[in-house]
C-alpha positions in Angstrom: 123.9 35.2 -30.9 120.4 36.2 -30.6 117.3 34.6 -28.7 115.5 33.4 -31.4 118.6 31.0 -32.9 118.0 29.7 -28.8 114.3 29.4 -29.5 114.8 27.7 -32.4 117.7 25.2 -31.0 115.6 24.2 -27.9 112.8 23.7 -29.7 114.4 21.4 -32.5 115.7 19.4 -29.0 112.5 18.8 -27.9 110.9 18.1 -30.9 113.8 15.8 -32.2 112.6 17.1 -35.4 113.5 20.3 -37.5 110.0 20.2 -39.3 108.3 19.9 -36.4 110.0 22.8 -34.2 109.7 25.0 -37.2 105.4 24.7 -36.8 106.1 25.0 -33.1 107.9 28.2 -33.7 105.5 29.4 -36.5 108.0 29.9 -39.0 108.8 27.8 -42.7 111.9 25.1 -42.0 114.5 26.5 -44.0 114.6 30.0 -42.0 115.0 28.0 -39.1 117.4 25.3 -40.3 119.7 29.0 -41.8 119.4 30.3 -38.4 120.4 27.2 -36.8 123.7 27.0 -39.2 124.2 30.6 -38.3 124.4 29.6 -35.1 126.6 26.5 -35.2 129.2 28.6 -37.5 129.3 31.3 -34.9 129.8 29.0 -32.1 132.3 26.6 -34.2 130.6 23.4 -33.4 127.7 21.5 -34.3 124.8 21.5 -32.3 122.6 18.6 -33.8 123.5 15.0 -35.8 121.0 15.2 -38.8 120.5 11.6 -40.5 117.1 11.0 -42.7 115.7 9.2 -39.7 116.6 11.5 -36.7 118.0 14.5 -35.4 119.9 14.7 -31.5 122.3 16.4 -30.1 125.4 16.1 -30.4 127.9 16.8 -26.9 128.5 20.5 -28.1 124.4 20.6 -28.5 123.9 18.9 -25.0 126.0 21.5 -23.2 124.4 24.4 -25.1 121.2 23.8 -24.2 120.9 24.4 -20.3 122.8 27.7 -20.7 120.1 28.6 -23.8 117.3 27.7 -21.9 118.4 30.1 -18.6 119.3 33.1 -21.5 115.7 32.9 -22.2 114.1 32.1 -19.1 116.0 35.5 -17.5 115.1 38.0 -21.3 111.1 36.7 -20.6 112.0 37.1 -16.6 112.7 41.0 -17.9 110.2 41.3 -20.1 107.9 40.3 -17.4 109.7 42.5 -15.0 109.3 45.7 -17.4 105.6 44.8 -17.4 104.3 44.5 -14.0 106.2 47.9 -13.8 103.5 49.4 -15.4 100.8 47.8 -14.2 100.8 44.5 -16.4 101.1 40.8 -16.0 102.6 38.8 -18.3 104.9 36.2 -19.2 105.1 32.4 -18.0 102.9 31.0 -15.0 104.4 27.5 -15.0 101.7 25.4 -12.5 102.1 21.9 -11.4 99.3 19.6 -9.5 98.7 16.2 -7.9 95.5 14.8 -9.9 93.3 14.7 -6.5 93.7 18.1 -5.4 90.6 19.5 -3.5 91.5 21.9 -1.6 91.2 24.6 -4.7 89.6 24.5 -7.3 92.5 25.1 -10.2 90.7 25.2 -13.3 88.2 27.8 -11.4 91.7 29.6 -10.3 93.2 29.6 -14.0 90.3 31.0 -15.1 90.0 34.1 -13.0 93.9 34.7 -13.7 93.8 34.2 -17.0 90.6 37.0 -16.9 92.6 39.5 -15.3 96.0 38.6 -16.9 95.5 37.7 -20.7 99.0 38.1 -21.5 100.2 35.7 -19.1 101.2 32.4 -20.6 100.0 29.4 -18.8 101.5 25.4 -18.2 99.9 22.8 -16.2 101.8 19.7 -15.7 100.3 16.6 -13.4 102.5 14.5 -11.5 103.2 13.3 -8.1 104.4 15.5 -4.9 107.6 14.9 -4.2 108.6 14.9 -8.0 106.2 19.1 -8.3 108.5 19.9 -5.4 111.8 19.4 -7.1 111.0 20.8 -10.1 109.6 24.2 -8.3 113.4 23.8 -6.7 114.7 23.7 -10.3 112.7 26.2 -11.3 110.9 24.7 -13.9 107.4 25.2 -12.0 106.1 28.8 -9.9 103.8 27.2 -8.4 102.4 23.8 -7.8 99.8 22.0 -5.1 100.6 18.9 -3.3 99.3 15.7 -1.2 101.4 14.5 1.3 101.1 13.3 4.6 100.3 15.6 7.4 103.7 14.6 9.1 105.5 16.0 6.5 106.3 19.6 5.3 107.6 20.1 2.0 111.5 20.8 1.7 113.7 23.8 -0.1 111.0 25.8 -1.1 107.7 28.1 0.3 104.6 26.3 1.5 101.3 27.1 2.4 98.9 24.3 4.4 95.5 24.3 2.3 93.8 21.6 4.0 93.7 18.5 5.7 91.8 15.6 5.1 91.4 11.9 6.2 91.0 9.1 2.9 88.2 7.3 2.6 88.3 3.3 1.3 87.2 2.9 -2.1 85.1 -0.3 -4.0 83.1 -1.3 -6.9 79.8 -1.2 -6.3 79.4 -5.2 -6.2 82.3 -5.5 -3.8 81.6 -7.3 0.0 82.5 -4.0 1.9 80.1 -1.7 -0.7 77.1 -1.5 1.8 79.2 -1.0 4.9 79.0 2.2 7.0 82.9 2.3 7.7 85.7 0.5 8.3 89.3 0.0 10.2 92.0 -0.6 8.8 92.6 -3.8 10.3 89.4 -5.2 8.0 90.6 -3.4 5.4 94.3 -5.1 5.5 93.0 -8.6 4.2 92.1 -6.7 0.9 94.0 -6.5 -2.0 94.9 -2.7 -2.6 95.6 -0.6 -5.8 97.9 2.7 -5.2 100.3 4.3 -6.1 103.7 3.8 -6.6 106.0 2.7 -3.7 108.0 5.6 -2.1 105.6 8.3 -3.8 104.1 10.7 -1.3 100.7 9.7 -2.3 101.4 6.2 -1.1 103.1 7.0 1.8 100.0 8.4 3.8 98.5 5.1 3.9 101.6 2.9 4.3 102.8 5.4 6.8 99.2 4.1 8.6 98.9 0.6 8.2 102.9 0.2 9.6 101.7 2.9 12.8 98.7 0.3 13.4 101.4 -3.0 13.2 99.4 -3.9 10.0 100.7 -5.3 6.5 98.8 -5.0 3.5 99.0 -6.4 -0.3 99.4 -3.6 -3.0 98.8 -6.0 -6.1 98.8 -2.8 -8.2 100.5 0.0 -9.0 99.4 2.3 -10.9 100.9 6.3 -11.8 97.6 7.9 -12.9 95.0 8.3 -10.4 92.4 8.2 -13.0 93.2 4.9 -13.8 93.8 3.6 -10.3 89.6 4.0 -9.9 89.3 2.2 -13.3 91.3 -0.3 -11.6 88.7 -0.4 -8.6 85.9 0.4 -10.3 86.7 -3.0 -12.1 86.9 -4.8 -9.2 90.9 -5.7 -8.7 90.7 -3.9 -5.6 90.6 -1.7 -2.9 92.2 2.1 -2.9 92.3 4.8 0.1 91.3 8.4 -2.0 90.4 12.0 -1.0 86.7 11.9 0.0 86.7 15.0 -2.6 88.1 13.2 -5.1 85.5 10.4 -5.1 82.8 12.4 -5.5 84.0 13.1 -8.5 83.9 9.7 -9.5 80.8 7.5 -10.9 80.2 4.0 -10.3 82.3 3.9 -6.4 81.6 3.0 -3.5 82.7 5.6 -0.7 83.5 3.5 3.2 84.8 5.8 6.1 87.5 4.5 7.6 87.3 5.0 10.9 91.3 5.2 11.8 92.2 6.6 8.4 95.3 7.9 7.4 95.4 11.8 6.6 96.9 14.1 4.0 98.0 17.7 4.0 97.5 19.7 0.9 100.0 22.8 0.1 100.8 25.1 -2.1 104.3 25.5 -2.8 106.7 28.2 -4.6 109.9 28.8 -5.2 112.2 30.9 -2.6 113.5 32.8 -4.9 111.8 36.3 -5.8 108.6 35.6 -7.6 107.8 36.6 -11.1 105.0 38.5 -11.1 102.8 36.1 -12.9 103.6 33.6 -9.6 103.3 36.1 -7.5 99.2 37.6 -9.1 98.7 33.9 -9.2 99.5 33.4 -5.2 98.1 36.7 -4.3 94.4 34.6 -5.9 94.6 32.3 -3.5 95.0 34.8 -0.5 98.7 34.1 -0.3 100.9 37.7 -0.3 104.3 38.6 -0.5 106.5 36.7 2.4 
């Protein structure tokens, strides 16, 4: 069995498509469709259903694929071990981020690392805290920055406090509260609100406010993206609490302290296992060393 049949399976699974994984991997379709068959002889069962219209795995295929995935995850892990011996980072730095991160500037980060370690290969993925946290538990990310309220701490893995910050209230330009100074939140709880999802931590820092002040509040829209949850204001369907950082990035807004807003903690979080030593160069750019 050698890593490049795994390469070639895991990438035909994510692709759902044998012509497609074969330009992923760089090579023509029938050396990878041969070294797939070598494969599934060798192992005496099928790994994939091929029909005209799809291809999926089949149960063998399923059950492969976690264990191919870790075979390949620990060969770069050496790789990138055998490097950094002599001197040289490589391999993957896997990095996940809220969208309204402010305490560091990523793409100013990325681009430093990426100076002094060219051989590095680098992910971003966006999503919401509490999901970046898991997946640094699963291993999937090295490294990831989160939003969550300051009365929380992430859980199961390393964390470094960033910053603080208290949200300001957001409107379109035309709205009644756009030329006012500040707010409370008690004014602001006979708005109609766009957030985030329910339950996400990005919500919670302003639900976990208005229920401390004996407050309700309408949430008439939810919304995943952040992006698209200050479209959604900048239309006029309502009001959102953001990261004073993140709406000065923003045209077209409104910006209203709120005078007994909630707050959120940013972190930076890694895995508790040993670092590779792309996570660890990356973490040592921020000021973070070995723990």
């Amino acid at each position: 069995m050698e890593l490049q049949q795994m390469r070639y399976v895991i990438a035909v699974a994510e692709t759902n498509s044998f012509t497609r994984a074969a330009q992923r991997c760089l090579v023509v379709q029938s050396a990878l469709s041969h070294q797939i068959a070598r494969l599934e002889k060798e192992l005496g069962a099928r790994l994939f259903e091929r029909t005209s219209r799809r291809v999926r795995l089949t149960p063998a295929g399923a059950a492969f694929l976690p264990a191919a995935r870790q075979c390949l995850d620990a060969a770069e892990r050496a790789a990138a071990e055998v490097a950094a011996a002599v001197g040289e980072v490589r391999g993957r730095l896997a990095v996940g981020l809220i969208p309204t991160v402010a305490a560091v500037d990523v793409p100013s980060v990325l681009r430093n690392f990426h100076q002094r370690h060219p051989k590095a290969r680098i992910s971003l993925s966006v999503g919401a805290s509490d999901e970046l946290v898991e997946r640094v538990r699963q291993g999937e990310l090295e490294v990831a920055f989160l939003g969550i309220p300051v009365t929380a701490r992430p859980r199961g893995v390393m964390a470094r406090e960033m910053a603080r910050e208290r949200l300001v209230a957001v409107v379109s330009p035309d709205h009644p509260l756009a030329d006012e100074t500040s707010v409370d939140l008690r004014r602001l709880s006979s708005e109609v609100f766009v957030d985030l999802p329910a339950k996400t931590a990005g919500r919670a820092q302003s639900d976990l406010a208005f229920t401390a002040a004996g407050l309700t509040r309408e949430v008439a829209f939810e919304v995943t993206n952040a992006d698209y949850l200050a479209r959604l204001v900048g239309a006029g369907l309502g009001v959102a609490l953001l990261p004073p950082a993140y709406v000065a990035g923003l045209s077209g807004m409104a910006a209203i302290e709120v005078t007994d807003a909630p707050a959120r903690a940013e972190y930076v979080v890694w895995g508790r296992d040993s670092r590779t030593p792309a996570a660890a160069a990356f973490l040592e750019l921020l000021g973070i060393e070995e723990e």
